[in-house]
Structure formats: structure tokens, C-alpha cells
C-alpha positions in Angstrom: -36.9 81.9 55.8 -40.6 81.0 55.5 -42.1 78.0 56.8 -42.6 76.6 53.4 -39.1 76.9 52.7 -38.1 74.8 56.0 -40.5 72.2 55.1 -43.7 73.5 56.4 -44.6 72.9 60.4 -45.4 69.5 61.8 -48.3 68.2 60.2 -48.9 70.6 57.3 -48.3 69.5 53.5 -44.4 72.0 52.8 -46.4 73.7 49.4 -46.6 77.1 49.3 -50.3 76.8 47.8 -53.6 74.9 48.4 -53.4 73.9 44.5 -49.6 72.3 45.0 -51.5 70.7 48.6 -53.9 69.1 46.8 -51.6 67.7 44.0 -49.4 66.4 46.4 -52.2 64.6 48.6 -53.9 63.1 45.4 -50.5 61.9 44.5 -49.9 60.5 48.2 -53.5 58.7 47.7 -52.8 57.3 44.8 -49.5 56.2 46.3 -51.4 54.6 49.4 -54.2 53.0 46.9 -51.2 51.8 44.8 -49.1 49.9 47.9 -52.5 48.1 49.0 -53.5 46.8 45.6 -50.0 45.2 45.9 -50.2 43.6 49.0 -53.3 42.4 48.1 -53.4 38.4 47.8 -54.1 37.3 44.1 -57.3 35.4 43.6 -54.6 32.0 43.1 -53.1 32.7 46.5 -56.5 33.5 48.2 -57.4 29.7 46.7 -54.5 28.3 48.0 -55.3 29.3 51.5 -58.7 28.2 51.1 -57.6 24.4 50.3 -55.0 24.5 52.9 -57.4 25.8 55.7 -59.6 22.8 54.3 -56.8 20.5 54.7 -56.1 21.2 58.0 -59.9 20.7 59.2 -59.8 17.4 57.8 -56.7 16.5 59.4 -57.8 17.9 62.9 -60.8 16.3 62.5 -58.8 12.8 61.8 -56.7 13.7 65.1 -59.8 14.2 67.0 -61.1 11.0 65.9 -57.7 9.3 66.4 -57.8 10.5 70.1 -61.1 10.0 70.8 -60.5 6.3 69.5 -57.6 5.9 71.9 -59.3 7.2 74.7 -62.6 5.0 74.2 -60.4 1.7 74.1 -58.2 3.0 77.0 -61.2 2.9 78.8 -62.0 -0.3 77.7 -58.7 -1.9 78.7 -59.6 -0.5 82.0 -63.1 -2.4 82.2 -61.2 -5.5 81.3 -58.2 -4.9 84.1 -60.6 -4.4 86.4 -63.5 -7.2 85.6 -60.4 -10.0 85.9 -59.5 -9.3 89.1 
């Protein structure tokens, strides 16, 4: 039995000519090409990720501001605490 009829050796193309190789690794690479284009996000989902990345600055920034609101009159409830005294 020849290699090619086994299915080649580990790492070689199992065609018994460089024509029937190349065939089969342009078919593989269009294969490849094929599967990305698919996984590929359309331009509406890519828009929708923009708007929600967007979204979520604004509300982080609200938070921040929230926080930083709490913490300044936190503070000043401690001026007052310790002004009465």
C-alpha cells in the first residue's frame, strides 16, 4: 500500500499529485475565507455594539458622578459632626 492510499503521512495533503494538492488547498482556502466572512459581525450588529459601548460610558460616568457626590457630602456630614461638638 502507498502512502497516498493510507492517507498520506502526518502533515502532507493524501493526493497522489501536486495538481490534485493544489486543488485541494485552494478548496481548503476558500473553505477557511468562507467560515470567516461568516463569523464576521454585520455592519448592523457592529452598530449595535457601538451604541451599547456608548451606553455604558454614559452610565459609568453617571455612577462616577453618583459616587463622587456621595463621597463629597459624606465628608461634609463629617465637618458638621465634628464642628458641633
Amino acid at each position: 500500500m502507498s502512502r497516498w492510499e493510507m492517507g498520506g503521512t502526518e502533515g502532507q495533503v493524501p493526493c497522489p499529485t501536486i495538481f490534485l494538492q493544489i486543488v485541494w488547498y485552494d478548496r481548503f482556502q476558500f473553505e477557511v475565507e468562507a467560515s470567516a466572512a461568516r463569523t464576521d459581525l454585520t455592519k448592523r450588529e457592529q452598530t449595535k455594539i457601538e451604541e451599547i459601548e456608548i451606553m455604558m460610558e454614559q452610565l459609568n460616568q453617571e455612577l462616577y458622578e453618583a459616587v463622587d457626590e456621595e463621597l463629597n457630602q459624606a465628608g461634609q456630614d463629617t465637618k458638621r459632626v465634628v464642628l458641633n461638638e
